[in-house]
C-alpha positions in Angstrom: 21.4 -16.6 13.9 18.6 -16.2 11.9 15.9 -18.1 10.7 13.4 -18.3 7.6 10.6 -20.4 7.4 10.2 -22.2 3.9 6.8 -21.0 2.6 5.1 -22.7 -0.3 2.7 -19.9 -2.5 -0.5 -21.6 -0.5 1.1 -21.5 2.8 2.2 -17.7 2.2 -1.5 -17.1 1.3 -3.0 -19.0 4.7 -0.4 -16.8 6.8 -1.1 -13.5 5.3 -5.2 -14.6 5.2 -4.5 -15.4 9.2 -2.1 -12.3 9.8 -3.0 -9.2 7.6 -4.8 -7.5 10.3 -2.8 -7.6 13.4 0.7 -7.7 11.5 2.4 -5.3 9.8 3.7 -6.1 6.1 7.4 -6.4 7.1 6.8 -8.0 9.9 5.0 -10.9 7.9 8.2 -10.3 5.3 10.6 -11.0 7.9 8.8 -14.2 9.3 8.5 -15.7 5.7 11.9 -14.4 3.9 10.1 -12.3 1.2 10.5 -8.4 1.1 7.5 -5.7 2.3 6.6 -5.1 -1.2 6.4 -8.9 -2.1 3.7 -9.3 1.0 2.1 -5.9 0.4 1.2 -7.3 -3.5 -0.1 -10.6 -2.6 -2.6 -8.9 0.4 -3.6 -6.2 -2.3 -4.3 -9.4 -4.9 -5.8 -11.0 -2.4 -8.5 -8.2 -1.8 -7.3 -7.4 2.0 -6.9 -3.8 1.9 -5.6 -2.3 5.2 -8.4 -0.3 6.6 -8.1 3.8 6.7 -10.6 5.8 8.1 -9.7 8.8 6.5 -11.8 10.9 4.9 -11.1 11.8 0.7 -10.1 15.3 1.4 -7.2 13.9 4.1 -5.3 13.2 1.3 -2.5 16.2 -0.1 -3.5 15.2 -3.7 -6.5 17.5 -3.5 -4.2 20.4 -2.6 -2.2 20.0 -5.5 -1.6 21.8 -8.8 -0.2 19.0 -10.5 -3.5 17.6 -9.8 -5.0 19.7 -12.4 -4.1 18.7 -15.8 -1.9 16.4 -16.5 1.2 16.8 -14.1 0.8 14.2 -12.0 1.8 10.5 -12.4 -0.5 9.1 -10.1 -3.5 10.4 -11.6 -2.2 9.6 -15.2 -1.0 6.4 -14.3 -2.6 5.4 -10.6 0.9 4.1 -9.8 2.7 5.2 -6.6 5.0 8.0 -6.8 8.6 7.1 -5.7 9.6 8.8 -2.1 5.7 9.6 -1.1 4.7 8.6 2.3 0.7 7.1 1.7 -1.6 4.5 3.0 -3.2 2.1 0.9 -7.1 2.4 1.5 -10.1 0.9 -0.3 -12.3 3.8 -1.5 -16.1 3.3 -3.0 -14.8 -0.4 -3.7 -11.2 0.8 -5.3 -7.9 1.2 -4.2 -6.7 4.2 -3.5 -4.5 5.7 -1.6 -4.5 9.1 1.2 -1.5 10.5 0.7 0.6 12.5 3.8 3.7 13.8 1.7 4.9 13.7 -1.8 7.9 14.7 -3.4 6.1 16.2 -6.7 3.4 18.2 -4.4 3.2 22.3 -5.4 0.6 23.8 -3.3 
């Protein structure tokens, strides 16, 4: 059996304000009914960015050609790529991301 709590939009806010650091997204999606990307939106308009302690160059954007120019979407766009595998991360003030694998790299 399961269960799903009946959030209002200010009590979704006051959970994920009270939960962002020690829970993960879908973990706070399951408790409240909503889906990963639904939490993951309302944290990032909310200014709670998950912390990363990465450094710029960790990220496999800076190794690639499509990097240069105009190839890739992210830098045309700054909109994830489907299928890449990134955490979010707040960079200077911005949000950015470090990414580990993308589908559109070349090296």
């Amino acid at each position: 059996m399961t269960f799903t709590y009946n959030f209002t939009p200010s009590d979704t806010k006051a959970y994920i304000r009270e939960n962002w650091r020690r829970m993960t997204d879908a973990r706070m999606a399951a408790d409240m009914g909503m889906t990963e990307g639904q939490v993951k939106r309302i944290r990032q308009e909310m200014k709670l960015f998950k912390k990363d302690t990465g450094q710029r160059s960790d990220t496999l954007c800076w190794r690639c050609r499509n990097a240069k120019g105009n190839g890739c979407r992210w830098f045309r766009f700054h909109m994830p790529i489907k299928g890449w595998k990134a955490a979010l991360r707040c960079v200077d003030g911005n949000e950015s991301y470090r990414v580990r694998e993308c589908p559109e790299f070349v090296g």
